[in-house]
C-alpha positions as CSV (number, residue, x, y, z in Angstrom):
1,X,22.0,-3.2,34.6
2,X,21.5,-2.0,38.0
3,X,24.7,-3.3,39.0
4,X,26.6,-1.0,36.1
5,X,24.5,1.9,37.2
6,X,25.9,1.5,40.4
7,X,29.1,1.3,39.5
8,X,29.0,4.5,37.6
9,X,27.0,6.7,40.8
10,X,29.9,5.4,42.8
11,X,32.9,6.3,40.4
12,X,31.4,9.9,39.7
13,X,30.3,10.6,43.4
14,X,34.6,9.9,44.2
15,X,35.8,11.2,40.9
16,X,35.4,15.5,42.4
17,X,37.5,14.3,45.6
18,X,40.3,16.0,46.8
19,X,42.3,16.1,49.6
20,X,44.5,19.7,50.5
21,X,47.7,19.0,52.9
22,X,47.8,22.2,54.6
23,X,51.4,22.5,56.8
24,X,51.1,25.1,59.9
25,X,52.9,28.1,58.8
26,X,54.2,29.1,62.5
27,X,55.7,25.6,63.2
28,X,52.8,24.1,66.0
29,X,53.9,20.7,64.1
30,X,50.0,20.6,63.2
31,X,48.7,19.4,59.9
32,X,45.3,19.9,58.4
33,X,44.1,17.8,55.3
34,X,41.2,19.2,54.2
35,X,38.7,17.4,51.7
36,X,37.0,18.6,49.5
37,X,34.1,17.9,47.4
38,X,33.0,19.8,44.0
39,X,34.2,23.1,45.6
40,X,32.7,22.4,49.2
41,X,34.6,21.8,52.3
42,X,33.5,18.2,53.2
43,X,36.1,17.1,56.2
44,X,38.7,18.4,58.3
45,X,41.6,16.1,59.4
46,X,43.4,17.5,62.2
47,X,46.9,15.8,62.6
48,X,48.7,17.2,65.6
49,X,52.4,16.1,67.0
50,X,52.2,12.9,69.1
51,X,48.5,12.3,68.5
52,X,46.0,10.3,66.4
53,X,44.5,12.2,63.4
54,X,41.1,13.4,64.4
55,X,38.4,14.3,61.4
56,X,35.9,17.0,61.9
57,X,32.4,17.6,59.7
58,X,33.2,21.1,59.6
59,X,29.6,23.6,59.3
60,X,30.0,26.5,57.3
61,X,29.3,29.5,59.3
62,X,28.6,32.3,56.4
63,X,26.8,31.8,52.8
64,X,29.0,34.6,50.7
65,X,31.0,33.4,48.2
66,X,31.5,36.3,46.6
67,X,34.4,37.2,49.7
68,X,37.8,35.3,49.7
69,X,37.4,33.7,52.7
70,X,34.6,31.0,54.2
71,X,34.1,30.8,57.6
72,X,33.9,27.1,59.3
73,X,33.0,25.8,62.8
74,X,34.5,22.4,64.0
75,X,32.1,20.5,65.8
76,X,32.8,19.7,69.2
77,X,35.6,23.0,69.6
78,X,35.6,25.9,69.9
79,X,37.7,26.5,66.6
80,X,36.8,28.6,64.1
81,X,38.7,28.7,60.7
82,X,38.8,31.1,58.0
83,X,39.2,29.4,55.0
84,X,40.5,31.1,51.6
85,X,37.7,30.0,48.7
86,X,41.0,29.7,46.6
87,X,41.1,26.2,48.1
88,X,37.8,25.5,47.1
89,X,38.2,26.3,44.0
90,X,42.4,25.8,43.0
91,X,43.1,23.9,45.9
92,X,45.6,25.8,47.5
93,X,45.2,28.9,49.9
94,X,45.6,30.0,53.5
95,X,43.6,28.9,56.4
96,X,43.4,30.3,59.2
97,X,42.6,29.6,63.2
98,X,40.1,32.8,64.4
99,X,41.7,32.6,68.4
100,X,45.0,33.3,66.3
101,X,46.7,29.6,67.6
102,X,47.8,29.0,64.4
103,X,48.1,29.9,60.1
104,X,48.2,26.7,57.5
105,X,49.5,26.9,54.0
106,X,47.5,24.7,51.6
107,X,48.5,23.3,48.2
């Protein structure tokens, strides 16, 4: 019994997972996956050209969702990124870097 209610946590918690390839728009050669989480941004996996991937915990810097955009720190950076709820929600959108370094498309 325990074991099957175990199984069934695990298989729902993963079931709402998704993961958004989001290709720089201004050709950096940087790639974001983002992951997300019944409509919350859970990770962002920063692939840049020549490195390793690096994964951030991002913390969400505004509470609004009634805007179109989200605003995220990563950790560790100084990076900011705007992030269309669109993404969230359809899983495609803009994002975008704050010190203007860089745009993503997302789908």
């Amino acid at each position: 019994m325990v074991v099957l209610l175990m199984m069934t946590l695990s298989t729902t918690a993963f079931a709402s997972t998704e993961f958004v390839d989001c290709f720089s728009m201004r050709g950096t050669g940087h790639e974001l996956t983002l992951v997300v989480a019944r409509q919350e941004l859970r990770q962002v996996r920063v692939l840049s050209s020549g490195n390793r991937q690096r994964a951030f915990l991002p913390i969400r810097l505004n509470n609004q969702t009634t805007r179109a955009y989200s605003f995220y720190k990563l950790p560790g950076t100084s990076m900011i990124l705007e992030v269309s709820n669109s993404i969230l929600t359809d899983l495609r959108g803009i994002v975008r870097a704050l010190d203007g370094s860089d745009t993503f498309s997302c789908n």
